[in-house]
C-alpha positions in Angstrom: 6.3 168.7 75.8 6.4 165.3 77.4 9.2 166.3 79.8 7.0 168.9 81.0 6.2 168.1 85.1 2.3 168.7 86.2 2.0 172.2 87.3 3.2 172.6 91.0 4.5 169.0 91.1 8.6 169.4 91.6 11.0 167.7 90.0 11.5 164.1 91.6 15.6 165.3 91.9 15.1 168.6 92.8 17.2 169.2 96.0 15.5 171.3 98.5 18.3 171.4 101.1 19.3 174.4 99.2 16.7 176.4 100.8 17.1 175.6 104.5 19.2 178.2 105.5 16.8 180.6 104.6 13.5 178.7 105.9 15.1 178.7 109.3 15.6 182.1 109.9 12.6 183.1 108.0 11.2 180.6 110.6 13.5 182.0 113.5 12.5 185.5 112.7 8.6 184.9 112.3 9.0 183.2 116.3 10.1 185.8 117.6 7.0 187.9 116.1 5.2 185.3 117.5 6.3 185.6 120.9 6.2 189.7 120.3 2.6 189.9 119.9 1.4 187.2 122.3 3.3 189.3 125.0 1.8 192.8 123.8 -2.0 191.3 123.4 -4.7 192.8 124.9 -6.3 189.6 126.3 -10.2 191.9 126.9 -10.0 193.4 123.6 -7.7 192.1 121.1 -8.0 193.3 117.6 -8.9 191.7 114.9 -5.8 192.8 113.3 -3.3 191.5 116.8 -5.6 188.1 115.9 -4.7 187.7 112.5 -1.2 188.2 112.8 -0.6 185.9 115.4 -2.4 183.1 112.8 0.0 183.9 110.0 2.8 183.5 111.5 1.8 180.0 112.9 0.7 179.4 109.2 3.7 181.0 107.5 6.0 178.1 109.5 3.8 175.7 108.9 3.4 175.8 105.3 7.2 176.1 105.3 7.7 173.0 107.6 5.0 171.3 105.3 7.2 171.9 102.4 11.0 170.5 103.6 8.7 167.7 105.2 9.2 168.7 108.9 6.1 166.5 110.6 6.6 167.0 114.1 6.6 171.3 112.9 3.8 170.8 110.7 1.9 169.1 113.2 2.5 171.4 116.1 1.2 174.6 114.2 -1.5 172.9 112.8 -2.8 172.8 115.8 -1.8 175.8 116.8 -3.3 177.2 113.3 -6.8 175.3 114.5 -7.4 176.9 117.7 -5.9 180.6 116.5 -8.3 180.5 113.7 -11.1 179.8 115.9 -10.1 182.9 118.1 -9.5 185.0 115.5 -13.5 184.3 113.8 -14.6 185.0 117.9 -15.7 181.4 118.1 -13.6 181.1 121.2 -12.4 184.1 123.9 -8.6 184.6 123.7 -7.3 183.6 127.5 -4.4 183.7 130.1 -4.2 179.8 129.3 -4.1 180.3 125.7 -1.8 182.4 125.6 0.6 180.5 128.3 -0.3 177.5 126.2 0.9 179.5 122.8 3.8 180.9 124.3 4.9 177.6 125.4 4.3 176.0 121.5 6.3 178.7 120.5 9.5 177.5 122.8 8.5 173.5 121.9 8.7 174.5 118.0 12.6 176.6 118.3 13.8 173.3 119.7 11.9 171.2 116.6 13.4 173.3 114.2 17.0 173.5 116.1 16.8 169.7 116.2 15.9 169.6 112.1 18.6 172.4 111.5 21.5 170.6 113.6 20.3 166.8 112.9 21.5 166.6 116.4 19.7 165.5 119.8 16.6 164.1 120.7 13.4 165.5 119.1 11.1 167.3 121.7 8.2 165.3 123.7 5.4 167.7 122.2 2.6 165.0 122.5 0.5 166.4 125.8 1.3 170.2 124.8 -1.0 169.0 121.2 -3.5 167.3 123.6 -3.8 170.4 125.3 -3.9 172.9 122.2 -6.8 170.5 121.4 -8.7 171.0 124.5 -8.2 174.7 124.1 -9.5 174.8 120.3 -12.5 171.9 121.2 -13.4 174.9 124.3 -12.5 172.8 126.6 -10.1 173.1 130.0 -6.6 172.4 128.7 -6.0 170.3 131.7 -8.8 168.1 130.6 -6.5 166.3 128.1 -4.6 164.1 131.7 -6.1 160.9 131.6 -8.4 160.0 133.9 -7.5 162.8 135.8 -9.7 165.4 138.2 -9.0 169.4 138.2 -9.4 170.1 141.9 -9.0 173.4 143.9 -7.0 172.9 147.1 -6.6 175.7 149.6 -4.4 175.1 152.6 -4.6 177.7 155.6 -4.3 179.5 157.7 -0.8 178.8 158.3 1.7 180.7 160.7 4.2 180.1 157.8 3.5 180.1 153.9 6.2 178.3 153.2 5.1 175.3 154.7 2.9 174.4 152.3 6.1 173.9 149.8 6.0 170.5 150.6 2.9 170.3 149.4 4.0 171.0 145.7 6.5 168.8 146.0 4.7 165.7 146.7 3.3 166.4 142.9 7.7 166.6 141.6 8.6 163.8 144.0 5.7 161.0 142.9 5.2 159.6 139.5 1.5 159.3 138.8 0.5 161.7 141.1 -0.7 164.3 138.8 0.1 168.2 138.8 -0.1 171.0 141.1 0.0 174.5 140.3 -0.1 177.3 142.5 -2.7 179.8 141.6 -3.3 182.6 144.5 -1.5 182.9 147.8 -2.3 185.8 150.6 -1.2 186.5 154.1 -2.8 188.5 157.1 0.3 190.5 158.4 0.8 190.1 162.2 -1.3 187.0 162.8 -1.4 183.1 161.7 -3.2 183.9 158.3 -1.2 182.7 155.5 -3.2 180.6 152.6 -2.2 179.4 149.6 -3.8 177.5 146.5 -3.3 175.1 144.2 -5.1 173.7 140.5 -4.5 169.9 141.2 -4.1 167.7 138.7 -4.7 164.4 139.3 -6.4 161.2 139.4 -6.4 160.2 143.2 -9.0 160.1 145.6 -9.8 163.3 148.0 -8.7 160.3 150.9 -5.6 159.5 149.5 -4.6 163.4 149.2 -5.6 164.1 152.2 -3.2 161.6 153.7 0.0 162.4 151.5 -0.7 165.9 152.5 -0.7 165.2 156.2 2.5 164.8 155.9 3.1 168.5 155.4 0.2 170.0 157.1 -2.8 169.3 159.2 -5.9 167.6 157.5 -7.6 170.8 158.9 -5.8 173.2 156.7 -6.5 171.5 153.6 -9.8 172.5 151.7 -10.3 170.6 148.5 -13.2 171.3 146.0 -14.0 171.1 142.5 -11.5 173.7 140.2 -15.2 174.8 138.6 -17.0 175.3 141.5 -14.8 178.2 142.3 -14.1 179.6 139.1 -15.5 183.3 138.4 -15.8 184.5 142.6 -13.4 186.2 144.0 -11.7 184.1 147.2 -12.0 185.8 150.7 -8.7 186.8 151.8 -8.6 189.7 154.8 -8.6 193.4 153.3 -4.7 193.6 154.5 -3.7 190.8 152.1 -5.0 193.0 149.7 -3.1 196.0 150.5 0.1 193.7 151.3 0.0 192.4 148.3 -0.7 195.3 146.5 -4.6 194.3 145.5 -3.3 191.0 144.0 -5.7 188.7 143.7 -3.5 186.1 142.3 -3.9 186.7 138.8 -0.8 188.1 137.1 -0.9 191.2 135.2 1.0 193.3 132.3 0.8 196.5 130.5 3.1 198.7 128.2 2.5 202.4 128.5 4.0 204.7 125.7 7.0 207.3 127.7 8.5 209.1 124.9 10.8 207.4 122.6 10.4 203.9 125.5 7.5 202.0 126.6 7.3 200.5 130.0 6.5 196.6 130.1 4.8 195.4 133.5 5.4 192.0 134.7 3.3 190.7 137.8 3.0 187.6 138.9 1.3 188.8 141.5 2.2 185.7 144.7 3.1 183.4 142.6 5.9 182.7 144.9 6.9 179.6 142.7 4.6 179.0 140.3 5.1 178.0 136.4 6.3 181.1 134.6 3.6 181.1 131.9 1.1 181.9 134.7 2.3 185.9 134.5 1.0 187.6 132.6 -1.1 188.9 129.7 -3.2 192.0 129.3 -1.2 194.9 127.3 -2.8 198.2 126.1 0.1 198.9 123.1 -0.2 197.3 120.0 3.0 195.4 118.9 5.3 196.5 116.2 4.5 194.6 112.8 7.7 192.9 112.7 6.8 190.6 109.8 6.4 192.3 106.7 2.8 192.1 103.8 5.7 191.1 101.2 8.6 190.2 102.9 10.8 189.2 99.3 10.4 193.2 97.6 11.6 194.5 101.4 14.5 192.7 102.2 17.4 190.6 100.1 19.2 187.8 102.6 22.9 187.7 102.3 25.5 185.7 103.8 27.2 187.4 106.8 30.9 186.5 105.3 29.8 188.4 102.3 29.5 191.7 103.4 32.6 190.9 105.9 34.3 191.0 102.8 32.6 193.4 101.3 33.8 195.7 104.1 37.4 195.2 104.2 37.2 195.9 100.6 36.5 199.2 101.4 38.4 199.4 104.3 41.2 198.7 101.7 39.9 201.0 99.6 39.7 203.5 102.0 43.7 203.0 102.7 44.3 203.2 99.0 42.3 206.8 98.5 44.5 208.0 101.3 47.8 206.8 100.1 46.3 208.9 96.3 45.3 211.7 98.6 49.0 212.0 100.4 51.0 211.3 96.9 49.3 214.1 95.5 49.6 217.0 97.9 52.6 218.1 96.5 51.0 219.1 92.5 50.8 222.3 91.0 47.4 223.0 91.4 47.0 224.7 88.4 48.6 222.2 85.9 47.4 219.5 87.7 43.7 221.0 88.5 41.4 218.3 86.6 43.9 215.0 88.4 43.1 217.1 91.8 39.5 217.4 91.5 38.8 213.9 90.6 40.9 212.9 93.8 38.9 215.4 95.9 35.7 213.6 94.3 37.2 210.1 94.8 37.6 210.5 98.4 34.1 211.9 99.0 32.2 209.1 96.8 34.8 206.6 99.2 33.3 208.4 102.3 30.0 207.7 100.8 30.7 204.4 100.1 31.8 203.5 103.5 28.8 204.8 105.3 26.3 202.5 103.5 28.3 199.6 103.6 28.7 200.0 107.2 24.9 200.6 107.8 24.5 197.1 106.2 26.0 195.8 109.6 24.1 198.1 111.8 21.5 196.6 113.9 19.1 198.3 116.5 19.4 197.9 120.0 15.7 196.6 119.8 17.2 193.0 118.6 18.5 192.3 122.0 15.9 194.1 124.0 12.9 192.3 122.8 14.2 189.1 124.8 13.9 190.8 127.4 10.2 191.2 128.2 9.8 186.7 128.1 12.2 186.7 130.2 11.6 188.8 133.0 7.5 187.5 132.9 9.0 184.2 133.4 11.5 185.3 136.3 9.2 187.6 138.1 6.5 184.7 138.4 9.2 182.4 139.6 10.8 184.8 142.0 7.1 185.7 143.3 8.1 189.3 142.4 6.5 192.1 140.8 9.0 194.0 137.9 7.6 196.8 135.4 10.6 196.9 132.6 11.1 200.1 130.8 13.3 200.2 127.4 14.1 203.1 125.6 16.3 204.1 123.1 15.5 200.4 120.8 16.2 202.9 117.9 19.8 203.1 118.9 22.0 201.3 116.2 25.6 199.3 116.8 27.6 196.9 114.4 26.3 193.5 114.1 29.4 191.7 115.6 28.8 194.1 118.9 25.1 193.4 119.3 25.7 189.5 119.1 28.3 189.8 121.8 26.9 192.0 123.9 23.4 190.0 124.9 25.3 187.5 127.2 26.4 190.4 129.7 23.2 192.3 128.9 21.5 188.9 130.2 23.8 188.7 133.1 23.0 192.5 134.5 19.3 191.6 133.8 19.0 188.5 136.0 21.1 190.3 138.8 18.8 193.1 138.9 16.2 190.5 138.5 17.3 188.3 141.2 19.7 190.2 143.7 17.7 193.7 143.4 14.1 194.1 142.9 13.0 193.4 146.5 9.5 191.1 147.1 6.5 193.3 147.4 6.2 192.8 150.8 10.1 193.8 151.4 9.0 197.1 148.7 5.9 197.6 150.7 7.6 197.7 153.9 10.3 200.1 152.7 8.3 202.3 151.7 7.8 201.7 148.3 5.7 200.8 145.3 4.9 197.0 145.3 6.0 196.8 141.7 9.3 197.7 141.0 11.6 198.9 138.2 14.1 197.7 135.9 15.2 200.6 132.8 17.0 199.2 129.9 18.3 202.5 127.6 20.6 203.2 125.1 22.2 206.2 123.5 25.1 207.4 121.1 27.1 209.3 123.0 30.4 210.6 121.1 31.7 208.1 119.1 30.3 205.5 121.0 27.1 203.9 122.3 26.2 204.0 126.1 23.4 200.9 126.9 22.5 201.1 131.0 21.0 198.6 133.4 19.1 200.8 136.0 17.2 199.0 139.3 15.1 200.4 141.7 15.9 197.9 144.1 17.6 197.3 147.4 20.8 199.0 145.6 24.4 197.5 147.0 25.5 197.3 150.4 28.3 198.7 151.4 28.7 196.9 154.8 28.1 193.6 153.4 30.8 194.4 150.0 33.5 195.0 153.1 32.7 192.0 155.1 33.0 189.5 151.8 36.3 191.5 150.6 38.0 191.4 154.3 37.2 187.5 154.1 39.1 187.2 151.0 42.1 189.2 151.4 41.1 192.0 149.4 43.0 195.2 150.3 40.8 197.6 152.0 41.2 201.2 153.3 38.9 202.6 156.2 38.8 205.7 154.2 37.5 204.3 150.4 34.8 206.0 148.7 31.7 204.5 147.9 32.4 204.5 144.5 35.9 202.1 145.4 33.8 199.9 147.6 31.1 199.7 144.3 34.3 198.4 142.3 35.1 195.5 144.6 31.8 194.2 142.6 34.3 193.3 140.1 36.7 191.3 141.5 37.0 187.5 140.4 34.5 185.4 141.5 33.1 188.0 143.8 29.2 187.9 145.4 27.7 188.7 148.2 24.7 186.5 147.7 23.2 184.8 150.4 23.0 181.6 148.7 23.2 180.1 144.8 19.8 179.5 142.5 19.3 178.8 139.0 18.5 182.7 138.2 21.8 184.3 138.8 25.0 183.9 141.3 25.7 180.4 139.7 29.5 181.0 139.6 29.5 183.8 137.0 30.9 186.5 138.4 30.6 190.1 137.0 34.6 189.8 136.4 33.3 188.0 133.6 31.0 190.5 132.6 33.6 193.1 132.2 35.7 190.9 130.9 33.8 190.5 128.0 33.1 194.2 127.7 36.5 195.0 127.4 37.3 192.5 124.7 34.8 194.4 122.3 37.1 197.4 122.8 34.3 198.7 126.0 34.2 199.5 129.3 32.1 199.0 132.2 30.8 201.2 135.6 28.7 200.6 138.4 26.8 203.3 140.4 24.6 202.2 143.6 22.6 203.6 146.3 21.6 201.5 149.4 18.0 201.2 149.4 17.7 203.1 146.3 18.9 200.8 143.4 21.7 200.3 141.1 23.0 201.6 137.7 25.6 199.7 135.3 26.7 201.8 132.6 28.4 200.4 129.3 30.0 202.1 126.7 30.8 200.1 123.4 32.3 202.2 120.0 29.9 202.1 117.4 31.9 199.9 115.4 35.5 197.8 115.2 36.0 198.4 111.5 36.5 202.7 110.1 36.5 205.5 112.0 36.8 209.2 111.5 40.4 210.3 113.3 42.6 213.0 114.3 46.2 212.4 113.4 48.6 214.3 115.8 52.6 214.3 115.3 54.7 213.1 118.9 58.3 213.6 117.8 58.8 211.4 114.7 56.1 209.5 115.3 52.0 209.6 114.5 49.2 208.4 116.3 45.5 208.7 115.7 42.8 210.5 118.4 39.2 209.0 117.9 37.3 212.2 116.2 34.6 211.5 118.9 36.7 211.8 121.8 38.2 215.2 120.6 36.4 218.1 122.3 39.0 221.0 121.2 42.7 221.9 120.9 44.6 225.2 121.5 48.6 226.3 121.5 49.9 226.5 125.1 50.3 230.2 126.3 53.0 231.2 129.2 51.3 230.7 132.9 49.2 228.0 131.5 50.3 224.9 132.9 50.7 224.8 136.9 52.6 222.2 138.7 50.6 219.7 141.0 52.8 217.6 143.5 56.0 216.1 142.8 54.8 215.4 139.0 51.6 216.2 138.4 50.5 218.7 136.0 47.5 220.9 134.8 46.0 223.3 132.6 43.5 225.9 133.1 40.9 225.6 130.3 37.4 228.3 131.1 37.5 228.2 134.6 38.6 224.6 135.4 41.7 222.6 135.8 42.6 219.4 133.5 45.2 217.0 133.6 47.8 216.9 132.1 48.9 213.7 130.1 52.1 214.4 127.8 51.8 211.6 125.1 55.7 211.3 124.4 55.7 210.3 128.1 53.0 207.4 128.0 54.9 206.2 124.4 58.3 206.7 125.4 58.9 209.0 122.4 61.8 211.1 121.8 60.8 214.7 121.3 62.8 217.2 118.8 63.9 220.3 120.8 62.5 222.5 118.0 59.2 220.9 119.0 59.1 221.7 122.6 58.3 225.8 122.0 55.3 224.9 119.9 53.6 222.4 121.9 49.4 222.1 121.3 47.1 221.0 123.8 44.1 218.7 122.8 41.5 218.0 124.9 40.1 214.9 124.7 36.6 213.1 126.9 35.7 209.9 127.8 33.2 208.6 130.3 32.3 211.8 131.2 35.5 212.9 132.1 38.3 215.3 130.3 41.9 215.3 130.3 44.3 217.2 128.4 47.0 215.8 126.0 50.3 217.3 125.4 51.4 217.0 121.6 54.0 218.8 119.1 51.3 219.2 116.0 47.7 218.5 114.5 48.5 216.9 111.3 44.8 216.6 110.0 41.7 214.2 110.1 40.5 211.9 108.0 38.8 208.0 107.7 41.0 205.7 109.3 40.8 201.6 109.1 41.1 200.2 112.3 43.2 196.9 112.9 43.4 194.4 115.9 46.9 195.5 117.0 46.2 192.2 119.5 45.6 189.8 116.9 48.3 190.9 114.6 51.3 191.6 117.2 50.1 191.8 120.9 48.2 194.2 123.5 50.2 197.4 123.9 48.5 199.7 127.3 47.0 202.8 126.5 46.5 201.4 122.5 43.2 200.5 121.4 44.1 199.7 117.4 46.5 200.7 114.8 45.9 201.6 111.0 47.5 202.1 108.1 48.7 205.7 107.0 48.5 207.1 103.4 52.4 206.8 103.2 52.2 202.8 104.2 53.3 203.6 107.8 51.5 202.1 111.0 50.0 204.2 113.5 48.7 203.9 116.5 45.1 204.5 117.8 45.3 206.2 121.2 42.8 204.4 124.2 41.5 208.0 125.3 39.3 205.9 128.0 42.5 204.2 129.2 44.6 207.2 129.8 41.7 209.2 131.4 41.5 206.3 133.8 45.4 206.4 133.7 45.2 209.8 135.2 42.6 209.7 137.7 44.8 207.6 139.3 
């Protein structure tokens, strides 16, 4: 037994490199918990439960960090472990600064563990974010931890314009030494020289030397400063019609969730925090957050590698191919002699179906992975854009393949910041309009078809139409004086095209929403835009549901086969005499129940040579995308089954109104029709 190593004591060349993968997204997954249910805490009553979840996640990364012998990790959330315990036994109030302070941590230890993951870059300063957890857990101010420095409350006012006290803040970015200022309440008497804002200060200069610095900017008489406790728990006298302007804001930010059916609404108000740090929006919330770290996490989850099931799927999409090719060889038995043979291939292809569908929900992920960024971000952009923005997401539930949900959260992001940025107005600008101070931004999502439809809804100032004409004419665009709303709407997409005023580090910094649809397109989607001046905007997206199997319609075009996407199919029917009415030189309908569809005749759009025998039995299917129908002109319905799909791009080149191509039972190609591209094709 001398070999034997003390109990707990690992063996001196035991690698443990072996297990980073796993600790980091074990670590990944438990931050974003983390963040979660700092966002959805209810800072006046928190629950014991809300408490102790928060604490072991911090724990759970810090006894992993501990372990692969991450110090700067371990020594962040022990900190953080200090002060959360002390919360969670009610030795200290959970507050506003806490939790700005936690949410913070949280960012500081991604880049930590990025840094150890990548053994790349510089290692994050994290030495006055411990001083301040310290503060925090000791009961203190967290701004106590400056050296030498004073917490002061400096209000400046009135002023005939707020913004003239930005120079003021500056002063703070533009001189070393000088300390901090944060901006903490602003308010404004509408129709007179009553503007006011406030600032926690920072530093450790004199009252004399601020005063001159800040004489620069303003008038000595419109600079109060004071002690930061000497205000603390009284509310500041601003004029009743600040309140009302600004909606009753008081300058503390707010945020709730409120249950609406399969969605909850999350509220983000920075109240006027014109340009103040994001983490001071925010923090009250009356819905519990999900538990999204599990009791036992090893008996309810097993972590595979990513290129494991990729291969495990085309495995079956091979096997797939190969149960058709069984299926079509065997059509042409006796089925009497050959009964037993034709029952196990009927069985084969339903255990194959069966097969497919839980290998393919392997890859499926709910839409509630790239929501839940969502709610961070826009607390951190409605405080820096001095806006107030309540964002609604429903629909999380909604499932789409892996490789689509980590493609899609760039655009997603994109639309987010625009709304964001370009079309939630200011409260005043709401107010003035006529509307709520707070406004809207819906995130949904829905399976529609065979496909999934995610929307990015506004309430905001909506496009304008006027100003969309004036940038186009000064680019060369073509214009008509005649186009449709909807036309105008679609000059949004153009290369490089905005009509904002002027560039900032939210949105409008070159990337254009060409790129947006661009990127759509490439994961076989397709994008729309609906506005209303004064009323808001709507992007719709449609993606399929996945890139890899899919139930199809085969249809026979003279010699040839091609596949209609089961989900698109509506109905089919054999064309009577009287039918099909000529439109124009070309153009041709059909009457189907009291209303007219195109016409599309597929051996037109493929240049397909039809067999005369074929033309007195032709079969209309009707197909729908977007929203829209159109009916195709065929010679036969051959059957539907499970279809592979291949990247006819990557394996030969892009072929218009082709979204794919797979492989028959009989080894042939065939083609997988783009219903959404000839829809579009005959609109126009």
């Amino acid at each position: 037994m001398g070999e034997m190593l003390n109990q707990g004591q690992p063996r001196p060349d035991f690698d443990l490199s072996q297990f980073h993968a796993v600790f980091f997204e074990e670590a990944g997954e438990n931050l974003d918990a983390f963040e979660a249910m700092l966002l959805a805490i209810d800072l006046e009553a928190a629950s014991d439960d809300d408490l102790n979840a928060v604490f072991r996640v911090a724990h759970s990364v810090k006894g992993g960090a501990a372990t692969f012998g991450f110090a700067d990790v371990t020594e962040l959330t022990h900190e953080l472990e200090t002060l959360l315990d002390r919360v969670r036994r009610h030795e200290l109030p959970l507050t506003r600064a806490m939790v700005d302070t936690l949410l913070h941590a949280g960012d500081v230890l991604r880049a930590q563990l990025a840094r150890h993951r990548t053994r790349e870059g510089e290692a994050p300063e994290a030495g006055a974010l411990v001083a301040r957890i310290k503060a925090l857990a000791a009961g203190g101010d967290a701004d106590a931890s400056v050296p030498g420095g004073r917490v002061l409350r400096v209000r400046i006012g009135p002023l005939a314009d707020a913004a003239a006290a930005d120079g003021v803040a500056e002063l703070f970015r533009d001189i070393p030494g000088l300390g901090t200022a944060q901006e903490v309440a602003a308010g404004a008497a509408i129709g007179a020289e009553g503007a006011w804002r406030e600032f926690k200060v920072v530093t450790a200069s004199a009252d004399a030397e601020l005063l001159e610095l800040f004489s620069f900017h303003v008038s000595r008489e419109q600079v109060a400063i004071g002690s930061w406790n000497e205000g603390r728990g009284r509310r500041d006298a601003a004029p009743d019609r600040t309140d009302a302007a600004d909606g009753g804001a008081d300058g503390r930010a707010r945020s709730a969730v409120k249950a609406e059916g399969e969605g909850f609404g999350f509220f983000v108000d920075p109240a006027t925090l014109p340009a103040a740090r994001a983490a001071d929006a925010a923090a009250r919330v009356e819905r519990k957050p999900e538990r999204t770290v599990a009791a036992n996490p090893e008996s309810a989850s097993l972590r595979v590698p990513v290129e494991k099931v990729d291969q495990l799927i085309n495995l079956v999409g091979e096997l797939v191919i190969t149960q058709a090719m069984l299926t079509q060889q065997t059509q042409q038995l006796d089925p009497v002699q050959q009964q037993r043979l034709l029952a196990a291939i009927a069985d084969l292809e339903r255990n194959t179906r069966h097969l497919q569908e839980s290998v393919m929900s392997i890859r499926m992920i709910p839409m509630s992975f790239v929501f839940s960024r969502f709610p961070r971000m826009l607390r951190d952009l409605a405080a820096k854009l001095g806006k107030q923005i309540e964002l609604k997401m429903a629909g999380e539930a909604t499932e789409l393949d892996k490789g689509l949900i980590e493609k899609i959260i760039d655009p997603l992001t994109h639309l987010v910041r625009n709304s964001a940025d370009h079309g939630i107005e200011t409260p005043a600008q709401r107010l003035a309009a006529g509307k709520t101070a707070t406004g809207t931004i819906t995130l949904s999502a829905a399976h529609q078809g065979g496909s999934v439809l995610i929307e990015v809804r506004d309430d905001g100032a909506g496009l304008s139409r006027e100003r969309i004409l004036s940038k186009a004419r000064s680019r060369g665009l073509p214009l008509r004086d005649d186009m449709a709303d909807a036309e105008v709407w679609a000059l949004i997409w153009a290369p490089g095209f905005s009509t904002a005023e002027s560039l900032s580090d939210v949105s409008g910094r070159g990337v254009g929403m060409d790129v947006v649809r661009r990127n759509i397109a490439a994961l076989g989607g397709s994008a729309e835009l609906d506005s209303a001046e004064g009323y808001g905007t709507r992007v719709s997206i449609r993606l399929p549901l996945t890139l890899a199997i899919m139930d199809g319609m085969s249809i026979g075009v003279g010699d040839e086969t091609y596949i209609l996407p089961l989900g698109s199919v509506v109905e089919s029917f054999r064309i009577e005499p009287g039918m099909l009415q000529t439109i124009g030189a070309s153009g041709r309908v059909v009457r189907v129940r009291d209303e007219y569809l195109p016409v599309v005749a597929l051996d037109e759009v493929f240049a397909v040579a039809r067999l005369d025998a074929a033309r007195g039995r032709e079969i209309m299917v009707v197909v729908e995308s977007e929203g829209r129908r159109l009916a195709l002109l065929v010679d036969e319905l051959l059957g539907q089954h499970q279809v592979v799909v291949k990247n006819l791009e990557a394996n030969y080149r892009r072929v218009p109104n082709v979204s794919g191509a797979t492989i028959l039972g009989d080894g042939r190609v065939a083609l997988i029709v783009d219903v959404g591209a000839l829809v579009k094709r005959a609109r126009h």
